[in-house]
Rosetta silent file (secondary structure, phi, psi, omega in degrees, C-alpha in Angstrom):
SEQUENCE: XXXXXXXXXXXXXXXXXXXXXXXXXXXXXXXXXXXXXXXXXXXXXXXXXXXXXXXXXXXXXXXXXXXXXXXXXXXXXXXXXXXXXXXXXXXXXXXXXXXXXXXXXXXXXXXXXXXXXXXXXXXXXXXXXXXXXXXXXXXXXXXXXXXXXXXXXXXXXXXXXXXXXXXXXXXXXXXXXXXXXXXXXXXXXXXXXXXXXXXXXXXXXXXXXXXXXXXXXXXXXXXXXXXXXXXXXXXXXXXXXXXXXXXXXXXXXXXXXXXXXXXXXXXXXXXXXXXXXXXXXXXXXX
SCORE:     score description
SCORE:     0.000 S_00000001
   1 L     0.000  105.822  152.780    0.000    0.000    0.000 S_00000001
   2 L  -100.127   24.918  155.666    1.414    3.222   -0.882 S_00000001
   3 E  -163.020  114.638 -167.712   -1.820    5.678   -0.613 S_00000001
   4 E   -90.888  161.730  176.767   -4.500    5.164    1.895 S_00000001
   5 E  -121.046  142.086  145.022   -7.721    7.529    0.817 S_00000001
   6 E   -81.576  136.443  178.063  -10.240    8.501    3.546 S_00000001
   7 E  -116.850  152.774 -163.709  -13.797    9.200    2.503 S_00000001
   8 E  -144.701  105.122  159.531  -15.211   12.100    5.095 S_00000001
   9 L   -89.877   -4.962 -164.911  -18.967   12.130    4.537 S_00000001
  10 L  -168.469  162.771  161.389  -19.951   14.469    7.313 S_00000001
  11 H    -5.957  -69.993 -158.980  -18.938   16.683    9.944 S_00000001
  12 H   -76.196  -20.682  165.698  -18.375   14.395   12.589 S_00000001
  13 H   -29.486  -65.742 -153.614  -15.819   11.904   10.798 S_00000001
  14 H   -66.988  -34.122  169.619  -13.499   14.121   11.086 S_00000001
  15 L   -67.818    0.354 -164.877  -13.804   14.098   14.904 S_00000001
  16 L   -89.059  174.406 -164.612  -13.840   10.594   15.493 S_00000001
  17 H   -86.828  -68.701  176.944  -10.876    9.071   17.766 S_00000001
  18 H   -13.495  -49.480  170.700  -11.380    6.175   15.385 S_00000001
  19 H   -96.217  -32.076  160.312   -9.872    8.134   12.391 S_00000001
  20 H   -69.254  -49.367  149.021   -7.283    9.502   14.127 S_00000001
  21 H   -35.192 -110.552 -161.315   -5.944    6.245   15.187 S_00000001
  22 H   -23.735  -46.062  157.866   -5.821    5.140   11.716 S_00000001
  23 H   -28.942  -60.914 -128.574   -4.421    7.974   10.697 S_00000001
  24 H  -112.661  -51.529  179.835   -1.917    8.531   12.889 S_00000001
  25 H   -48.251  -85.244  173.176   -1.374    4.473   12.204 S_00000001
  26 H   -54.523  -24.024 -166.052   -0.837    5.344    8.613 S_00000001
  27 H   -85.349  -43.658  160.510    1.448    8.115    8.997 S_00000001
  28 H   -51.873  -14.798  178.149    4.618    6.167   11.168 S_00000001
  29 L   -99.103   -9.186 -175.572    4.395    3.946    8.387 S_00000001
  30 L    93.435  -15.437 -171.613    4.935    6.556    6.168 S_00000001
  31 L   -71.502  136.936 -161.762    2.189    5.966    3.861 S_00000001
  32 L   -84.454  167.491 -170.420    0.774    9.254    1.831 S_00000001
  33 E  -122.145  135.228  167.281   -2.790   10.170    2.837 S_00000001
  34 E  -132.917  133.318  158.482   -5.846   11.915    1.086 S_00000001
  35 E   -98.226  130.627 -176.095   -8.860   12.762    3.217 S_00000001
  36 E  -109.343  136.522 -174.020  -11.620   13.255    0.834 S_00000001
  37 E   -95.595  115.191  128.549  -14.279   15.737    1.990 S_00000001
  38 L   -77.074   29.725 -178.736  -17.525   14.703    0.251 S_00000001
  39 L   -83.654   74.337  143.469  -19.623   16.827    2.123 S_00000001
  40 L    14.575  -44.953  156.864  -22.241   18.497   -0.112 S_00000001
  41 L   -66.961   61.754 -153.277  -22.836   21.045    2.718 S_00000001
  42 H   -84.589   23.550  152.531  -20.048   23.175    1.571 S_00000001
  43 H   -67.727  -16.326  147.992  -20.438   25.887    4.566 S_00000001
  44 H   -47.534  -31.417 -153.171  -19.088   23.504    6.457 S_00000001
  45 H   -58.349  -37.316  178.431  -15.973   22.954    4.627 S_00000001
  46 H   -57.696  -44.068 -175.047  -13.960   25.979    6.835 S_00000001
  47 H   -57.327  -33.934 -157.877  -15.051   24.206   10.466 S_00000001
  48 H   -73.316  -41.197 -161.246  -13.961   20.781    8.755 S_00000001
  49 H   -64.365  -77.937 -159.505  -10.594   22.567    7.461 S_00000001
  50 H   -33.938  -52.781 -139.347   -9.858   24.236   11.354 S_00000001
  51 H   -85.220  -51.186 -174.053  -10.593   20.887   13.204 S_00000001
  52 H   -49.460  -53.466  168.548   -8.036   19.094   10.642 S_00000001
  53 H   -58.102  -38.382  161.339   -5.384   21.635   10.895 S_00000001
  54 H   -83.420    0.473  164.738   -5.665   21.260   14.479 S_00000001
  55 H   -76.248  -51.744 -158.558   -5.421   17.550   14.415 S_00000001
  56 H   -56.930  -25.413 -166.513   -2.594   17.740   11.891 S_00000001
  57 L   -73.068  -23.037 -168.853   -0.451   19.653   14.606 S_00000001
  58 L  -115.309   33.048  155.365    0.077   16.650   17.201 S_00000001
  59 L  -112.279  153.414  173.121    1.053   14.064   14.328 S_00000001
  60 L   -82.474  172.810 -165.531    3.546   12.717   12.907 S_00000001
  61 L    25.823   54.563  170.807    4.873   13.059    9.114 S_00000001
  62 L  -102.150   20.507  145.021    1.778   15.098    8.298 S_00000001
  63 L   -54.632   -0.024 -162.616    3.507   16.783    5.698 S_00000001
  64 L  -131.695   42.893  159.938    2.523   13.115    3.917 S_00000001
  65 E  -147.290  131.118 -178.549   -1.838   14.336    4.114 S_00000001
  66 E  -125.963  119.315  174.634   -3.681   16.056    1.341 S_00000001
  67 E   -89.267  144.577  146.889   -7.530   17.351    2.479 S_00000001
  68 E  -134.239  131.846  173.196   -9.430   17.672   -0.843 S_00000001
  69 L   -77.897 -160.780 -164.337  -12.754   18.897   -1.351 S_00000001
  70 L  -100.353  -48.062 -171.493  -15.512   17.851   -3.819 S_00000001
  71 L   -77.798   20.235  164.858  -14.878   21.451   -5.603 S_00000001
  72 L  -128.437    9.943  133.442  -11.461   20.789   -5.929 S_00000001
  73 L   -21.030  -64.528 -161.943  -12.049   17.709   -7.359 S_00000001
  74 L  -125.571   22.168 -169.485  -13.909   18.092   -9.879 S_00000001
  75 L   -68.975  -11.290  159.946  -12.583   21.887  -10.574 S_00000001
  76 L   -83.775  -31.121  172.293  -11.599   21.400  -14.549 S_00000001
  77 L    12.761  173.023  126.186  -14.876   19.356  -14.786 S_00000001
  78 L   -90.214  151.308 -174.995  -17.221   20.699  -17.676 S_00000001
  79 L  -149.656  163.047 -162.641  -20.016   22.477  -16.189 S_00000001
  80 E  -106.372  152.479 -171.953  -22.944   24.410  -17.353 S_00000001
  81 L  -109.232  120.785  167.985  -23.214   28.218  -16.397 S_00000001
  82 L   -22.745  150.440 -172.055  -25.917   28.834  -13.750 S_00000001
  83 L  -113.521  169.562 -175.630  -28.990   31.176  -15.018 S_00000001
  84 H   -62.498  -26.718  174.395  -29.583   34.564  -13.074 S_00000001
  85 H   -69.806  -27.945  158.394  -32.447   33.028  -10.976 S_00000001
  86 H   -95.446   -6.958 -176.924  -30.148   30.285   -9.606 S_00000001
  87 H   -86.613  -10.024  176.582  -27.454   31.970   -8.825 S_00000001
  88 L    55.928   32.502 -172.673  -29.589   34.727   -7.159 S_00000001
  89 L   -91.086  160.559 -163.684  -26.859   37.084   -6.454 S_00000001
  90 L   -76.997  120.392  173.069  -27.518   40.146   -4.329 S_00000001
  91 L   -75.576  113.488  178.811  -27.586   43.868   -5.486 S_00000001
  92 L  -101.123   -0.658  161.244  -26.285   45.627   -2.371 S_00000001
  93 L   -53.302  152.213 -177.568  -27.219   49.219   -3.584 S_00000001
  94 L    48.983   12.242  179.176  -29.374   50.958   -1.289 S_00000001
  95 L   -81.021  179.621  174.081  -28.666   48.137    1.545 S_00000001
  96 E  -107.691  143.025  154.135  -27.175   49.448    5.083 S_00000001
  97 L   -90.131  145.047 -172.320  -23.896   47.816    6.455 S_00000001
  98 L  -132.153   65.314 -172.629  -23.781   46.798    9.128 S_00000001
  99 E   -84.829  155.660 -148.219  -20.329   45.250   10.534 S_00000001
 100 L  -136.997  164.990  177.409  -20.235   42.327   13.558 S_00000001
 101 L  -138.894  124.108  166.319  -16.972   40.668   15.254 S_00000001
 102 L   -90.173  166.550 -160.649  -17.923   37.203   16.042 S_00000001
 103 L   -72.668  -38.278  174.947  -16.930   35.497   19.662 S_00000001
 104 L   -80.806   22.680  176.360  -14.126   33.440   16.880 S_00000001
 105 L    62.100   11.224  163.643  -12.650   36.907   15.673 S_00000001
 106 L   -82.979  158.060  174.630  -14.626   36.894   11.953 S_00000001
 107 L  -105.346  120.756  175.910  -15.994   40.015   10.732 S_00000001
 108 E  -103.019  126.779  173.888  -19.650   39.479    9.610 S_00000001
 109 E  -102.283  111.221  170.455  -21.015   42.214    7.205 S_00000001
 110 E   -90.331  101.588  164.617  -24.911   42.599    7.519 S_00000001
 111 E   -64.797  118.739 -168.356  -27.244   44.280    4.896 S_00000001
 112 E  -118.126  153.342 -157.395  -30.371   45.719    6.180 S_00000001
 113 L  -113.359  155.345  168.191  -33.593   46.870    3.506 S_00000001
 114 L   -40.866  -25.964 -160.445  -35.379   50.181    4.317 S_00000001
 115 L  -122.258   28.845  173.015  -37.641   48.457    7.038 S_00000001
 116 L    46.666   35.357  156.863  -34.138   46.977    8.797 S_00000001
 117 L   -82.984  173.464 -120.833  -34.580   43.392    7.892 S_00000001
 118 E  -149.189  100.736  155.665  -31.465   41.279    7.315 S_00000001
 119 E  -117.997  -19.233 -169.369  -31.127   40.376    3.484 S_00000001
 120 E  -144.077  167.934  169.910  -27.416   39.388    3.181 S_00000001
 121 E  -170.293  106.907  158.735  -24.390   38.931    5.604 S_00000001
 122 E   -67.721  110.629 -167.506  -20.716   38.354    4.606 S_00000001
 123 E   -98.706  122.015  161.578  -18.702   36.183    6.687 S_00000001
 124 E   -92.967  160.189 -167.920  -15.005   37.040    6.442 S_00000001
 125 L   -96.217 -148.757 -170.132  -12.252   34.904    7.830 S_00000001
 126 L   -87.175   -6.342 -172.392   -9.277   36.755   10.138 S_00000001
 127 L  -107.162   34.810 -170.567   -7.363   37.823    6.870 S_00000001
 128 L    26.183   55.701  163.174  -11.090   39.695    5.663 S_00000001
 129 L   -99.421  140.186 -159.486  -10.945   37.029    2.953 S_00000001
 130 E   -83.416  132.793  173.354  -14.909   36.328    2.130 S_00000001
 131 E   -87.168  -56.439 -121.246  -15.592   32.336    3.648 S_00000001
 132 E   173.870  129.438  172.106  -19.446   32.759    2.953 S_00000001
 133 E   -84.693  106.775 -166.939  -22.467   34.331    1.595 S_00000001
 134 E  -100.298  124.036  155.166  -25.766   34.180    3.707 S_00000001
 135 E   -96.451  157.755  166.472  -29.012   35.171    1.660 S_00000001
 136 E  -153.349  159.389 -146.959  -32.463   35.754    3.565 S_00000001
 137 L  -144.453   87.174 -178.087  -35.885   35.928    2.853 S_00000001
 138 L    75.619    7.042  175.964  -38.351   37.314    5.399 S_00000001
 139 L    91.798   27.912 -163.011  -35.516   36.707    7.865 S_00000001
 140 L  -130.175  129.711  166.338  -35.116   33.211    7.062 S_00000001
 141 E   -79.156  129.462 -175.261  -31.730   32.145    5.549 S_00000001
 142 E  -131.965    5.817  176.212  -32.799   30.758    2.035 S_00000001
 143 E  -175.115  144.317 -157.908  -29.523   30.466    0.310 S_00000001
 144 E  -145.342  136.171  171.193  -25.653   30.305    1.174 S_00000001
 145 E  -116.454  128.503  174.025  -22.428   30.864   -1.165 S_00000001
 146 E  -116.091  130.957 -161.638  -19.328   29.389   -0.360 S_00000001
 147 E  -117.604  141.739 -142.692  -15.635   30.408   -0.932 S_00000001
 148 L   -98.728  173.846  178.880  -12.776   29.287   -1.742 S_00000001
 149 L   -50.831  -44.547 -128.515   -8.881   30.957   -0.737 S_00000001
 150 L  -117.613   20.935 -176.191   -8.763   32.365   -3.675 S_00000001
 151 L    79.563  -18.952 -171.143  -12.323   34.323   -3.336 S_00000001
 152 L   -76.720  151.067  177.484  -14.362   31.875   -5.823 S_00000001
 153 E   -76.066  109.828  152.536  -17.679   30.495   -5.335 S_00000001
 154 E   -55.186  -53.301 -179.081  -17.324   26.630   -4.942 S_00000001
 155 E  -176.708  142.271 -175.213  -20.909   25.973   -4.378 S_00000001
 156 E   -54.064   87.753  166.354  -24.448   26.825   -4.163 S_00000001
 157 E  -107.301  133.579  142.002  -27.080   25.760   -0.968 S_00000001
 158 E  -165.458  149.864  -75.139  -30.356   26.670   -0.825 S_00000001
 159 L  -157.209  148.809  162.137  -32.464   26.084    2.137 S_00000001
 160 L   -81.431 -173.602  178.566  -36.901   26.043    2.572 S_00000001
 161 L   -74.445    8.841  167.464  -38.803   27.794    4.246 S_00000001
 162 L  -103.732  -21.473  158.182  -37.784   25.791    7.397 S_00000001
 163 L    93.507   37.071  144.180  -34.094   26.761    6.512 S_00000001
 164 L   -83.847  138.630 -169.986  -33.597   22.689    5.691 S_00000001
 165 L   -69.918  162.057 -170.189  -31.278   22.616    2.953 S_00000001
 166 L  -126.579  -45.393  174.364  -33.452   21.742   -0.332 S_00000001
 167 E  -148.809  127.693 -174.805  -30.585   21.727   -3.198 S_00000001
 168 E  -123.416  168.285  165.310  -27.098   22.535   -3.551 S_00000001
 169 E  -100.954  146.330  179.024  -24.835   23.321   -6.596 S_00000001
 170 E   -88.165  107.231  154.202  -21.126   21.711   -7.105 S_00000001
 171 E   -95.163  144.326  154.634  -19.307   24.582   -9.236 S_00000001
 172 L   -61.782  177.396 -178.585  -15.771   24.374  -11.302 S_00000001
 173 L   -77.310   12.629 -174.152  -13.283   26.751  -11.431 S_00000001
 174 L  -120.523   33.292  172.306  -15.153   29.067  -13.892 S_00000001
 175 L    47.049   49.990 -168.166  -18.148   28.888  -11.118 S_00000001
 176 L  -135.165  129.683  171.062  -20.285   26.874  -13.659 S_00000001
 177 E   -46.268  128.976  152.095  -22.516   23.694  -12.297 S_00000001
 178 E  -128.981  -11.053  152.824  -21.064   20.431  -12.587 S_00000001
 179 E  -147.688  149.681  175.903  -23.321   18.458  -10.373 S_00000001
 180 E  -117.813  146.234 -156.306  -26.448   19.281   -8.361 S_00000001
 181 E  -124.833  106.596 -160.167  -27.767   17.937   -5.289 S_00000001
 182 E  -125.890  112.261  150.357  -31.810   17.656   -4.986 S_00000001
 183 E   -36.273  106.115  160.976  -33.731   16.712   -1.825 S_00000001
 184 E  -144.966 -148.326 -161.403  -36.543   14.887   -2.151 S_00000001
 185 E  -136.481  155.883  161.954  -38.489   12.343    0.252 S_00000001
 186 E  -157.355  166.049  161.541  -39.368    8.792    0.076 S_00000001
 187 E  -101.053  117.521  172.015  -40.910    5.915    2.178 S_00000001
 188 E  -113.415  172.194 -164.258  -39.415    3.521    3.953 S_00000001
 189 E  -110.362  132.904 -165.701  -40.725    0.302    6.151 S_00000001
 190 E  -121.029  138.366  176.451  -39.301   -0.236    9.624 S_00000001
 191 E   -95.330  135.695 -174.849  -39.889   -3.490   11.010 S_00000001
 192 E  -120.913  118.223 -164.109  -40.821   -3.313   14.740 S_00000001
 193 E  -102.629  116.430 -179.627  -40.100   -6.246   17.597 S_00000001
 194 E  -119.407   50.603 -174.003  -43.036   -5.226   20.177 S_00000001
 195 L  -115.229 -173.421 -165.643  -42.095   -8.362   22.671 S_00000001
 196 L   -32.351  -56.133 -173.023  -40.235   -8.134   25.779 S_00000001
 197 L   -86.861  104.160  172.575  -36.880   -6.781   23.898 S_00000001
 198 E   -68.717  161.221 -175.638  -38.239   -4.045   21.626 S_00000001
 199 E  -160.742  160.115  163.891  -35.882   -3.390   17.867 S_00000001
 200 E  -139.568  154.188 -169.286  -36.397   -1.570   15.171 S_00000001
 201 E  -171.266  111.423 -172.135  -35.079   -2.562   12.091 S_00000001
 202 E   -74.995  164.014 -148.996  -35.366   -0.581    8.623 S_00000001
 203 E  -157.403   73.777  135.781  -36.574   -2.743    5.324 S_00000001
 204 L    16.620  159.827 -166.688  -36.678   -1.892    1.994 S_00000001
 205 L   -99.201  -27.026  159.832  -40.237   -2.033    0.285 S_00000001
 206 L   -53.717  -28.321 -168.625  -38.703   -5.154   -1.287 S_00000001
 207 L   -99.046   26.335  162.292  -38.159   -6.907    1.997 S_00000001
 208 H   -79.161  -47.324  168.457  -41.650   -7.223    2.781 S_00000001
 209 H   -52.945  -74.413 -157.210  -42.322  -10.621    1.632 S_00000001
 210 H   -53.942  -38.288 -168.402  -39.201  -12.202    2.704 S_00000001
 211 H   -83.224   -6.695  164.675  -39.700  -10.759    6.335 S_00000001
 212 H   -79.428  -22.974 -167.680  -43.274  -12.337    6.489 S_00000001
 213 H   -80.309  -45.294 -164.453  -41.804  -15.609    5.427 S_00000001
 214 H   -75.533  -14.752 -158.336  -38.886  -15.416    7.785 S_00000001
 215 H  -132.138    8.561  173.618  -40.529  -14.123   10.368 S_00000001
 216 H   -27.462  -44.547 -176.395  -43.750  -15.793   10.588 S_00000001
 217 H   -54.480  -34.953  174.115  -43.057  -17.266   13.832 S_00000001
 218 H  -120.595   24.189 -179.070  -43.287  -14.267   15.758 S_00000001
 219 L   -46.548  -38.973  177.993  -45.919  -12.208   13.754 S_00000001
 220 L   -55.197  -29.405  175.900  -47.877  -11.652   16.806 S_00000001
 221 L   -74.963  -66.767 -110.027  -44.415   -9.303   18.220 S_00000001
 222 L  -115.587  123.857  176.058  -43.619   -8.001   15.267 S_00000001
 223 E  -103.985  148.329  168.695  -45.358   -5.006   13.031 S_00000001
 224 E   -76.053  107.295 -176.514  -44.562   -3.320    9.714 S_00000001
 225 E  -125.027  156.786 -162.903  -44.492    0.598   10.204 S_00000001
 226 E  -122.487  134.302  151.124  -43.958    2.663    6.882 S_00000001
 227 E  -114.390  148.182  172.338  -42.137    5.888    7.525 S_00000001
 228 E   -81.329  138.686  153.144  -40.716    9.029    5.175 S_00000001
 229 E   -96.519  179.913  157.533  -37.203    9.841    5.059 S_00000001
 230 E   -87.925  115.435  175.465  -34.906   12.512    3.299 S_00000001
 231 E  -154.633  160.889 -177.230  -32.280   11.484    0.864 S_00000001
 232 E  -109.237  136.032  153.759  -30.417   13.648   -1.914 S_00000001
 233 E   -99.499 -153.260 -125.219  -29.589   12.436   -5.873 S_00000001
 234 E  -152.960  101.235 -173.361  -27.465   13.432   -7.401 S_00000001
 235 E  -111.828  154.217  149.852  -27.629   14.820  -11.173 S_00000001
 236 E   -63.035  121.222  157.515  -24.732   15.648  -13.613 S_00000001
 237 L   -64.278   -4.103 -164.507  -25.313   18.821  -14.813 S_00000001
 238 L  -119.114  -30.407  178.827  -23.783   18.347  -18.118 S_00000001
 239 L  -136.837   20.661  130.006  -24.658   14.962  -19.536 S_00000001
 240 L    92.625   10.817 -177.412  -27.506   14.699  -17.223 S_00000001
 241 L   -83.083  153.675  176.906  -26.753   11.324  -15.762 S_00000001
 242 E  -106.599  129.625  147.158  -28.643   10.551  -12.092 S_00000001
 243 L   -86.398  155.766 -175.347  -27.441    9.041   -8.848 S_00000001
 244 L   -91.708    2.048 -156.341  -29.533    7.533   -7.052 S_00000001
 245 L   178.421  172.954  175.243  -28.417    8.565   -4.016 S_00000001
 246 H   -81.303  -24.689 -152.831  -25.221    9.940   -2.162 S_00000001
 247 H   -87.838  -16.308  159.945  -23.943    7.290   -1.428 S_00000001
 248 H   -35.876  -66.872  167.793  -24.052    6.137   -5.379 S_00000001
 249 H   -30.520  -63.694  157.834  -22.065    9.506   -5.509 S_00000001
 250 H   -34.405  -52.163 -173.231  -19.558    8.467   -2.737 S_00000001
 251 H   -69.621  -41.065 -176.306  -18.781    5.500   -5.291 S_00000001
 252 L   -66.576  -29.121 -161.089  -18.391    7.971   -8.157 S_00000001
 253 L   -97.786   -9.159 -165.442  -15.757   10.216   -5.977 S_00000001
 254 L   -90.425   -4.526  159.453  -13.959    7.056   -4.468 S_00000001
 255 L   -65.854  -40.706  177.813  -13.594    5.863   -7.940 S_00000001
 256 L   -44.221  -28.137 -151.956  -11.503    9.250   -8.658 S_00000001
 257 L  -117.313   -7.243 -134.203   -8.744    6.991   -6.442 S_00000001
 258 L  -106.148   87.325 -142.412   -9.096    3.776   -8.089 S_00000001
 259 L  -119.651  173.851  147.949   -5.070    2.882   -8.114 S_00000001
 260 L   -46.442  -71.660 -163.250   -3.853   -0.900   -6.850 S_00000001
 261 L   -63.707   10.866 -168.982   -1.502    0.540   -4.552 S_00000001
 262 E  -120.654  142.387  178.440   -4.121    2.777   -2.813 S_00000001
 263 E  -122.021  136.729 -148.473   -6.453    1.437   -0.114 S_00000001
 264 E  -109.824  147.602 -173.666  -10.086    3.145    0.754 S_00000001
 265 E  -124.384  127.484  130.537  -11.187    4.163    4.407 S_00000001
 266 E  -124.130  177.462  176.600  -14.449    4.512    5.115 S_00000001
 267 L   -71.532  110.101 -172.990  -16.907    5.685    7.992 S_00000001
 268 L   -38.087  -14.485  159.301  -18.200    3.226    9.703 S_00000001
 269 L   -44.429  -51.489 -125.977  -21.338    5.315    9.857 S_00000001
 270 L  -110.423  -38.952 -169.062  -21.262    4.808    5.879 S_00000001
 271 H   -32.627  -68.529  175.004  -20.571    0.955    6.024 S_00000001
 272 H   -64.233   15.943 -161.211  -23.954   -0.423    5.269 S_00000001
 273 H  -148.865  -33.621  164.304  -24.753    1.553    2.599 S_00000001
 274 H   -73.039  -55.812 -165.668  -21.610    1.966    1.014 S_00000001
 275 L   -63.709  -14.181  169.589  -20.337   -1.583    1.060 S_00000001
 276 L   -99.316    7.818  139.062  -22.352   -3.209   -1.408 S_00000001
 277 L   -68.495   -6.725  153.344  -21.068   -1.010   -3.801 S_00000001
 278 L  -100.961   38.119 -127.369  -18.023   -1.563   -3.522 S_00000001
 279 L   -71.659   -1.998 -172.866  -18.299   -4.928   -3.434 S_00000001
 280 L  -109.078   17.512  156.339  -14.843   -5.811   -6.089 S_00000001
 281 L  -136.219  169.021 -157.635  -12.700   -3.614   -3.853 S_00000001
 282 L   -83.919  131.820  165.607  -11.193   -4.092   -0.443 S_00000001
 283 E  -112.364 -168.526 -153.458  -12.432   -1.124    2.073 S_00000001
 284 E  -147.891  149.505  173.635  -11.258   -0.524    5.372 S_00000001
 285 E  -129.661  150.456 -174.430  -13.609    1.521    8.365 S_00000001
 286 L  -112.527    0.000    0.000  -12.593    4.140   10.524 S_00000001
């Protein structure tokens, strides 16, 4: 093995003890590193970037780890150029400024409307370099732009009227779509054990039969309950192909890696969902 890859679907990955032990693991050995940030939720990307820089300080050879994001991934991509309605950007004539010092030392710029509602706010980092764009709507955040060192928009969220993210965009280096990320809902069927030990245990809409067959024995415990979930595809913008899912996606960026010599980390969070897609290569869980 000469390149282990990490795949970092979320937030908390990055925090777990679990990956630093591996990490840490890989690094005495010498082996180069990629942590891939596949987080979709790219307002996040600066908190994921601090807590890694402050991990990276008590290891060794960590001059041998490369973080990459999804937008610097896929930043030569081809991508389609955004129309004025999605990219929504703000006309700040006739707003007010407003400037804020956060508790972390950022400078927040606020734009207030004639009746002193809140339509935009610029988050700057400690060098006044812009990290983020907040839009609002009735005082509701309804859309967020995120930026890269080098001032560019990476990518596009934008949020209901509950402020739940709804869709985001993936942009290249010319700030042009290359994949979009759509919300939508579906139902799935939770099996329920209502005897002494209660379980729950999610099912597929396929796995209805087989769990009456299998499970016949104890029909009187057990009930069928059909609940909605959340889940995002996943479109190409450009040739218009669908994922079906993120974790479809996940396969598409962990492909990006797909060398002999390199061996794939994923979250164990991710395991059951991931793994039978990957089912012709070896993975590893953190």
């Amino acid at each position: 093995m000469k390149q282990a890859v990490f795949l970092m679907t979320s937030l908390n990955g990055v925090r777990k003890a679990t990956f630093r032990k591996q990490l840490t693991n890989l690094l005495e050995r010498e082996v180069q590193v990629t942590v891939m940030l596949a987080m979709m939720d790219f307002n996040k990307y600066w908190i994921v970037k601090g807590i890694f820089n402050r991990l990276m300080k008590g290891l060794p050879n960590s001059h041998g780890v490369n973080l990459v994001t999804l937008p610097e991934l896929f930043r030569d991509s081809h991508g389609i150029p955004l129309s004025e309605d999605e990219r929504h950007d703000i006309n700040f004539s006739g707003l007010t400024e407003r400037e804020v010092v956060t508790d972390d030392g950022h400078t927040v710029l606020r734009y207030l409307n004639d009746h002193g509602h809140i339509v935009a706010e610029l988050v700057l980092s400690q060098d006044n370099d812009p990290l983020e764009l907040n839009q609002f709507d009735h005082d509701h955040i309804c859309q967020t732009n995120t930026y890269d060192e080098s001032g560019r928009v990476i990518g596009i969220q934008k949020f209901d009227e509950e402020e739940t993210l709804a869709e985001s965009y993936l942009l290249n280096v010319n700030e042009e779509a290359v994949y979009r990320f759509v919300r939508h809902e579906r139902n799935v069927k939770l099996a329920v054990n209502v005897a002494e030990t209660a379980n729950i245990v999610p099912r597929t809409l396929q796995d209805e039969t087989s769990f009456s067959q299998a499970d016949s024995d104890h029909a009187s415990d057990t009930t069928l309950m059909t609940m909605s979930e959340d889940y995002f595809e996943v479109v190409d913008y450009v040739t218009y192909k669908r994922y079906a899912d993120l974790y479809a996606f996940d396969e598409l960026v962990l492909q990006q890696f797909n060398d002999p010599n390199t061996r794939w980390f994923i979250n164990l969070d991710d395991n059951a969902q991931l793994a039978p897609l990957l089912q012709n290569h070896l993975i590893f869980n953190y």
